[in-house]
C-alpha positions as CSV (number, residue, x, y, z in Angstrom):
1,X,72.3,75.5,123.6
2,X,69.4,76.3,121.5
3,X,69.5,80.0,121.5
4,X,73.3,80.0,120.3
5,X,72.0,78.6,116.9
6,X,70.2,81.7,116.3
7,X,72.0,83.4,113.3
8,X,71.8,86.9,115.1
9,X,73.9,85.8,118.1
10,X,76.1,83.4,115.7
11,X,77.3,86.8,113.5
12,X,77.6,89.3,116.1
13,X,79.8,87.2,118.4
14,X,82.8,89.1,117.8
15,X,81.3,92.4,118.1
16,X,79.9,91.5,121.3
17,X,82.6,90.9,123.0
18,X,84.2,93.6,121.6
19,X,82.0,95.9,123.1
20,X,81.9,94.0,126.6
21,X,85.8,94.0,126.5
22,X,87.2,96.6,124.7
23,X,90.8,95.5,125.9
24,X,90.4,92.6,123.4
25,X,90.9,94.8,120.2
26,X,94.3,93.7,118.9
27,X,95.6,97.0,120.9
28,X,95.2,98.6,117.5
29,X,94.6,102.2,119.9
30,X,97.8,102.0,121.1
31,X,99.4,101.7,117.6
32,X,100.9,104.8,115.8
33,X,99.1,105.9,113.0
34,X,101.3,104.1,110.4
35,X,101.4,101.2,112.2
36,X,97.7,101.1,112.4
37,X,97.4,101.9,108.8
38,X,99.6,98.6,107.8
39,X,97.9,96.7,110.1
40,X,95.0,97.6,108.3
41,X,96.2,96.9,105.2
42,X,97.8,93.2,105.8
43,X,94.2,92.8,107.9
44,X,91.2,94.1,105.7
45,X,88.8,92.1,107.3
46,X,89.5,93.7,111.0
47,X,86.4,96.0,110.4
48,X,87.2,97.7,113.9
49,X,91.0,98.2,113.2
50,X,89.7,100.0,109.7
51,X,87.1,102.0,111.5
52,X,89.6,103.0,114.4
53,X,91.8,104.0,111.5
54,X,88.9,106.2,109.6
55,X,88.3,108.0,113.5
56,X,91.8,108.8,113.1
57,X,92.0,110.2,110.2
58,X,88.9,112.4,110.4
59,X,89.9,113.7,113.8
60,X,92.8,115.4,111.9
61,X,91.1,116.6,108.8
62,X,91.2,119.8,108.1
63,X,87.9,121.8,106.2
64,X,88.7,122.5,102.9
65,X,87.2,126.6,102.1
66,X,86.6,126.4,98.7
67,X,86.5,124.1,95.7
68,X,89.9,125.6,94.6
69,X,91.4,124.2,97.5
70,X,90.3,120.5,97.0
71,X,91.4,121.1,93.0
72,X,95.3,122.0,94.6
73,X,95.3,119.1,96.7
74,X,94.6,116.7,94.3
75,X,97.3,118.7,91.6
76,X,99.7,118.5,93.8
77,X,98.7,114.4,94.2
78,X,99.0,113.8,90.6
79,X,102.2,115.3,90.5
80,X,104.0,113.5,93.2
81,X,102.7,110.3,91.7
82,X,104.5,111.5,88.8
């Protein structure tokens, strides 16, 4: 039991299994988007559920083509907030 003492093994326990079983992850692929996005939120410490969420998200980005563009979007933010 000596090597489990070892702070490398002791942190990355979770991750490690993760990888080995990737069945074990909450089933946070099989959420919808706004499910996985609350889940997130009420979880913020799920680092994997967060990153799953960011794969997401930039999987449906779409390239902005100019500067002018990213100025609109974040108009027509300000004004829904509004």
């Amino acid at each position: 039991m000596q090597f489990l003492c070892q702070p490398f093994l002791i942190l990355n326990w979770r991750q490690s299994l993760l990888e080995w079983f990737p069945s074990l992850r909450l089933g946070t692929r099989e959420m919808s988007k706004a499910e996985l996005k609350q889940y997130v939120l009420e979880h913020r410490d799920d680092n994997e559920a967060f990153y799953e969420l960011s794969d997401r998200i930039a999987a449906n980005a779409k390239p902005l083509e100019s500067d002018e563009q990213l100025i609109e979007i974040i108009r027509r933010h300000q004004n829904r907030r509004q």
